[in-house]
Phi, psi and omega in degrees: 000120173292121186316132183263147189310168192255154184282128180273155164334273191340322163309309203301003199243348179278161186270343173185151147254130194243114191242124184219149149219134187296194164299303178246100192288346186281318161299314168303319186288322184296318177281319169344294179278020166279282184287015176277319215312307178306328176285292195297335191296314192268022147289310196284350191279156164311141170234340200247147189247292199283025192214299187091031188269117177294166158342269180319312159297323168284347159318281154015268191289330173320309202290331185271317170293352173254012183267303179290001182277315178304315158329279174333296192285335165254039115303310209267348171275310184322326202258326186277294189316314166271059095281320174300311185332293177329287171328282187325304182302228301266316197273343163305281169331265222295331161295319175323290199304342169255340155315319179323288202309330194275328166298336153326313216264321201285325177278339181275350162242027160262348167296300195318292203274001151305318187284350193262346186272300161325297177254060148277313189290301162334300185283305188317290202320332182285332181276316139331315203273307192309318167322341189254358182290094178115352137313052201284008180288132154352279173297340183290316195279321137338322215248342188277322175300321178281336177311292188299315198297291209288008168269003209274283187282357180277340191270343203252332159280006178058030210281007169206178199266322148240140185216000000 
């Protein structure tokens, strides 16, 4: 079997190369230019009567409208693709921006249940404290002084709103 030629300009300008070899190369060489004849009769017949147009030419323009069709639709995928990008960025946004809010929401009640734990701690101590009223013991009096600093200081860090 013989290497098939490499395409010259000149090929490039044909509608196909058919490159074959038989069983019987003697018997090939013979038929051969029977069947380009034949191959080129059916390139060559009319196919279009009122355009008056061959095999081979509408082959042509088919083959350039559909080179041009493959264009078109993988434009029309670039403009689909950036637009799903686009879809994407937005549905990104907008889950960032509800992750934002739920980290927010998730710190404003943990504010909450810090400040509500605080003046809890707060009213035990005012009741721990109002208990020690009269109570001249040391420890009543240590213990009432540490009571009164740390609420001292939940009011001068303002960590609540009355303390």
């Amino acid at each position: 079997m013989s290497e098939p030629k490499p395409l010259q300009p000149s090929d490039q300008q044909r509608i196909a190369r058919v490159d074959v070899v038989g069983a019987n190369k003697d018997l090939w060489r013979s038929l051969r230019p029977k069947l380009l004849q034949m191959v080129n009769a059916v390139l060559n017949t009319t196919i279009d009567h009122d355009k008056n147009t061959t095999i081979a030419e509408e082959a042509k323009k088919l083959t350039s409208q559909m080179l041009e069709h493959v264009r078109r639709r993988l434009q029309r995928e670039g403009l689909e693709n950036d637009k799903i990008e686009a879809e994407i960025a937005t549905l990104y946004a907008e889950r960032t921006e509800k992750l934002a809010n739920a980290e927010k929401a998730s710190a404003e009640a943990a504010a909450i249940r810090q400040r509500s734990a605080l003046q809890k701690l707060v009213e035990v101590l005012c009741l721990t404290e109002a208990m020690l009223v009269g109570d001249e013991s040391e420890e009543a009096i240590l213990f009432g002084r540490q009571i009164k600093t740390f609420r001292d200081l939940v009011k001068e860090m303002n960590l609540l709103a009355e303390s």
